[in-house]
LUMTORKOL-848208 format. One record per residue: residue number from 1; residue in one letter; chain; x, z, y of N, C-alpha, C in turn. Coordinates in Angstrom, 3 decimals, padded with zeros to 6 digits. Atoms other than C-alpha are relative to their C-alpha. Layout:
BEGIN
   n res chain      n_X      n_Z      n_Y     ca_X     ca_Z     ca_Y      c_X      c_Z      c_Y
 NUM   A     A        X        Z        Y        X        Z        Y        X        Z        Y
...
END
This chain:
BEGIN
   n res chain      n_X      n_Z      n_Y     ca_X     ca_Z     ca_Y      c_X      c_Z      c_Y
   1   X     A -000.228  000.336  001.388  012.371 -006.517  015.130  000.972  000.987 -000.641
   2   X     A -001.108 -001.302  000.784  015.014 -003.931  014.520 -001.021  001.050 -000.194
   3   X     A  000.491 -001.296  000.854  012.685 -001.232  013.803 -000.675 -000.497 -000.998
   4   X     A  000.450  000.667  001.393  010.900 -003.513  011.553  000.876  000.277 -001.254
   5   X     A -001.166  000.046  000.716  014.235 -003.833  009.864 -000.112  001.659 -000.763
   6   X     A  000.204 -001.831  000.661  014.481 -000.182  009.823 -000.833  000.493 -000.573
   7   X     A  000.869 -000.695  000.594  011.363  000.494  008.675  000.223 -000.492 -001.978
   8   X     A -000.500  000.137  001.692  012.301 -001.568  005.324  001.023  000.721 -000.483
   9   X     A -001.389 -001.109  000.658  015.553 -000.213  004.964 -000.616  001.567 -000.769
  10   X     A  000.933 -001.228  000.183  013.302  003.108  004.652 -000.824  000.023 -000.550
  11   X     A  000.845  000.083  001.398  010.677  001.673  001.882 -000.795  000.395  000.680
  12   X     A  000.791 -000.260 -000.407  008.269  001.962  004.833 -000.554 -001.568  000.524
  13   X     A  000.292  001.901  000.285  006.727 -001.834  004.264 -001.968  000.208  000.779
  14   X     A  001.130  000.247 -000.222  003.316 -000.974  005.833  000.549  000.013  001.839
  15   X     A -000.665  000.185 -001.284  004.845  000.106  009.112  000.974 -001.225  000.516
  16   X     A -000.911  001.033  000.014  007.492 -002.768  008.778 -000.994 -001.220  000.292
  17   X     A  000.924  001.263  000.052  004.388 -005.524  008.445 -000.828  000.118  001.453
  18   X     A  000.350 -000.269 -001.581  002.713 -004.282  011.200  000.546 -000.078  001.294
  19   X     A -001.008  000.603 -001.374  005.671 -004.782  014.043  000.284 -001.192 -000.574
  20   X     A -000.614  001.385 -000.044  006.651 -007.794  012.386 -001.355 -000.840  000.379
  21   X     A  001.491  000.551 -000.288  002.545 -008.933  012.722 -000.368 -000.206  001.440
  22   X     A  000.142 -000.177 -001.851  002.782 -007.756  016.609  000.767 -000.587  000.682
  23   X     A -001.100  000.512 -000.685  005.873 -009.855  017.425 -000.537 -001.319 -000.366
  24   X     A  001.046  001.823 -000.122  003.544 -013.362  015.975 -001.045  000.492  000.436
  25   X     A  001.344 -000.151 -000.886  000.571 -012.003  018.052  000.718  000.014  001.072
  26   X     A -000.423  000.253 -001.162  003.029 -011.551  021.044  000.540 -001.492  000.116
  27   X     A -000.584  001.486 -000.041  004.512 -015.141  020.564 -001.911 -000.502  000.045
  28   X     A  001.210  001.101 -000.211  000.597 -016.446  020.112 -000.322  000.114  001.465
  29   X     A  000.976 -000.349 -001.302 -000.756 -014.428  023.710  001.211 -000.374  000.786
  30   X     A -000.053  000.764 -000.882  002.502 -016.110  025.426  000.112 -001.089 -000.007
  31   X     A  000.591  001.292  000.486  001.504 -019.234  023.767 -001.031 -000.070  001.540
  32   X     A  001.215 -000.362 -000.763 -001.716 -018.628  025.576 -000.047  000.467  001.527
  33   X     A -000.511 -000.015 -001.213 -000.462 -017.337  028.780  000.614 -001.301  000.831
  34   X     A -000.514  000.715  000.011  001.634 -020.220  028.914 -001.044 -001.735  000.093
  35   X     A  000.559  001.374 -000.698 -001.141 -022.945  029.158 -001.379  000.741  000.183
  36   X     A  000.486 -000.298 -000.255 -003.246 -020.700  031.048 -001.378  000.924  000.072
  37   X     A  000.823 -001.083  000.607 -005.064 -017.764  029.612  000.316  000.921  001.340
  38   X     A  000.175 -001.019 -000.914 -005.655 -014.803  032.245  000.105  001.239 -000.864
  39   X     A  000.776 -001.258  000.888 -006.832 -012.429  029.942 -000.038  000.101 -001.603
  40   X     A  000.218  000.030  001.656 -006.860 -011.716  026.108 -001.154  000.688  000.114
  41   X     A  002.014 -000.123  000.503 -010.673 -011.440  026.164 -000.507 -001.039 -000.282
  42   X     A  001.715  000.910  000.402 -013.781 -013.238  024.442 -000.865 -000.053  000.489
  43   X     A  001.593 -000.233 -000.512 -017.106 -013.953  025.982 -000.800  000.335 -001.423
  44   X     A  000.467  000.320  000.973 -019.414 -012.599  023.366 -001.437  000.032  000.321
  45   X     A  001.184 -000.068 -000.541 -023.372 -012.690  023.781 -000.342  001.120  000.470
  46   X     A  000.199 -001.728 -000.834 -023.440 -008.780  024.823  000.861  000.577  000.582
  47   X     A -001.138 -000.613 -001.049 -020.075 -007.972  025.832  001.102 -000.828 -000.792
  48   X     A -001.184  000.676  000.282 -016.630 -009.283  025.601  000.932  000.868 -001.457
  49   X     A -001.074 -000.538  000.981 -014.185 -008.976  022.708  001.360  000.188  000.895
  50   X     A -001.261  000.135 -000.614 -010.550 -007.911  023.376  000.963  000.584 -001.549
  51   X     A -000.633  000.032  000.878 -007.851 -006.977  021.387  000.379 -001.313 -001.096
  52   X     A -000.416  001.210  000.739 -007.075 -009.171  017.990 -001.007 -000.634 -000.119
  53   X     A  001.080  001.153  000.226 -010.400 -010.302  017.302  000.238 -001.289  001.563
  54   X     A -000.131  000.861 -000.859 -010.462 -012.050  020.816  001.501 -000.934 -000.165
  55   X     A -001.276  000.756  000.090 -006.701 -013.000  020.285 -000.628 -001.375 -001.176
  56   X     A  000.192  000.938  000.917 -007.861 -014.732  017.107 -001.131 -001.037  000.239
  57   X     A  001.318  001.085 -000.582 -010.977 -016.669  019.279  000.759 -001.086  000.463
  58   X     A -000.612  000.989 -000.511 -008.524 -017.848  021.120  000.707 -000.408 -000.068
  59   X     A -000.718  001.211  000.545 -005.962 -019.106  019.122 -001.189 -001.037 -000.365
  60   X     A  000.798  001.502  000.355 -008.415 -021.312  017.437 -000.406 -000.714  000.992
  61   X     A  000.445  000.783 -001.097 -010.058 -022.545  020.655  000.791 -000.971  001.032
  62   X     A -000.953  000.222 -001.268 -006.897 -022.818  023.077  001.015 -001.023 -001.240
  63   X     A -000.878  000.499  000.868 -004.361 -023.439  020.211  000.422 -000.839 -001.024
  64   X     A  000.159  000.762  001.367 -005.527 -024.598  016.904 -000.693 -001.332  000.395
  65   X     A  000.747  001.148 -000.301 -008.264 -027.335  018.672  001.284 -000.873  001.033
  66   X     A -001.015  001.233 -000.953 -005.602 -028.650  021.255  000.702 -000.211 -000.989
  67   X     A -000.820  000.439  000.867 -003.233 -029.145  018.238  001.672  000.889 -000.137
  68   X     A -001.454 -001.289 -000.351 -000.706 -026.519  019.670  000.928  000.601 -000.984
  69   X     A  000.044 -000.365  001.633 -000.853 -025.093  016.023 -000.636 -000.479 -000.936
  70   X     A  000.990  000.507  001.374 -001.836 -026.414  012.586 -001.184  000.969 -000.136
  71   X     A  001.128 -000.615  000.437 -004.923 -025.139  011.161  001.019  000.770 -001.529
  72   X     A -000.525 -000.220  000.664 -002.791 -024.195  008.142  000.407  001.364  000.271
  73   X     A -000.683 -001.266 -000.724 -000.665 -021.288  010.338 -000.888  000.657  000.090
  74   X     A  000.810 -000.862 -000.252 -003.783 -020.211  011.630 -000.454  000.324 -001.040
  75   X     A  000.451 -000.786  000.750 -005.230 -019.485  008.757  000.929  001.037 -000.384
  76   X     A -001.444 -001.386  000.036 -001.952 -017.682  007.279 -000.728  001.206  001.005
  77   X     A  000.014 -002.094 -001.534 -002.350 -015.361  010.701 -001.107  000.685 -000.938
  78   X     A  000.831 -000.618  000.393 -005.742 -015.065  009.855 -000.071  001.027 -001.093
  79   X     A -000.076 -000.240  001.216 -005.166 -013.914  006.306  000.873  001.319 -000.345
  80   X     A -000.624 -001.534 -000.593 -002.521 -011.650  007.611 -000.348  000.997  000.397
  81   X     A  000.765 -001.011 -000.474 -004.515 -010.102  009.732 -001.110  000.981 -000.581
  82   X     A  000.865 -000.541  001.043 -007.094 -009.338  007.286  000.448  001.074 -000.804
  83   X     A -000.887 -000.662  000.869 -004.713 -007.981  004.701  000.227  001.299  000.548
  84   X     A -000.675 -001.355 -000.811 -003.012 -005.615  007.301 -001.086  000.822  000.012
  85   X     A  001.442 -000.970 -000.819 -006.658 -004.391  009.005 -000.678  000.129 -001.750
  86   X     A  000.960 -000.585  001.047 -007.960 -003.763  005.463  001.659  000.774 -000.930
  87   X     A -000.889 -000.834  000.412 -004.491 -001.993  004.230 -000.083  001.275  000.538
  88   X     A  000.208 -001.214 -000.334 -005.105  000.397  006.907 -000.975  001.176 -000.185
  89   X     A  000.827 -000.788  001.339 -007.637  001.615  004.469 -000.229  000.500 -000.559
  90   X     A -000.349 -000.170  001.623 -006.196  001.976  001.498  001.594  000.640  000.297
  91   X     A -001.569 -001.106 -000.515 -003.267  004.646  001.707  000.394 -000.377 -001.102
  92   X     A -001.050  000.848  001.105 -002.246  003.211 -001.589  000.552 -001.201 -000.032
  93   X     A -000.101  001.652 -000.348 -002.112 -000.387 -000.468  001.826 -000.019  000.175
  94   X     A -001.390  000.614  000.073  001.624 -002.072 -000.737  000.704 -001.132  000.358
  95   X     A -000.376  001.517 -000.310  003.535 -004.809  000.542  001.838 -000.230 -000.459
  96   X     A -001.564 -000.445  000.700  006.418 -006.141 -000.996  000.827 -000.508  001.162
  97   X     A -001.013  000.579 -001.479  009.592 -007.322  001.104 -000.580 -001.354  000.182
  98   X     A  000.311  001.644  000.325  008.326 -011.086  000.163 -001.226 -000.179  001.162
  99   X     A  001.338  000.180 -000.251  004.953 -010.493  001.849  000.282 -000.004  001.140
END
């Protein structure tokens, strides 16, 4: 979180959103570790997901359906995640400190 920090201090808010985004994806996968995940993979009908998409299978499945997390949060993430992965886009894209 300190380079997060740093990266605002420095009016660098895309880099800043992005470690602060990777420190609630590391709290979800040892969520997930924690009542028995192996792996941050998906089964998908041709091959497995990994990375965030799979992360985001399996919050909802592991997390959001056992009650672990509201449906509310998850969306947020979701919404986050979106935002970010379609900022990395748009080289004009902005985030304020609020966001």
């Amino acid at each position: 979180m300190q380079s997060a920090q740093d990266n605002i201090r420095a009016s660098r808010l895309f880099p800043a959103a992005e470690e602060v985004f990777r420190s609630v994806e590391s709290t979800l996968e040892a969520l997930l570790y924690s009542r028995g995940a192996k792996k941050i993979e998906y089964p998908g009908s041709e091959k497995k997901f990994t990375g965030r998409l799979a992360l985001q299978f399996l919050v909802r499945d592991n997390l959001v359906r056992a009650g672990i997390i509201e449906r509310t949060v998850y969306d947020k993430y979701l919404s986050l995640a979106t935002e970010l992965h379609m900022a990395g886009y748009q080289p004009n894209k902005t985030f304020s400190i609020k966001s």
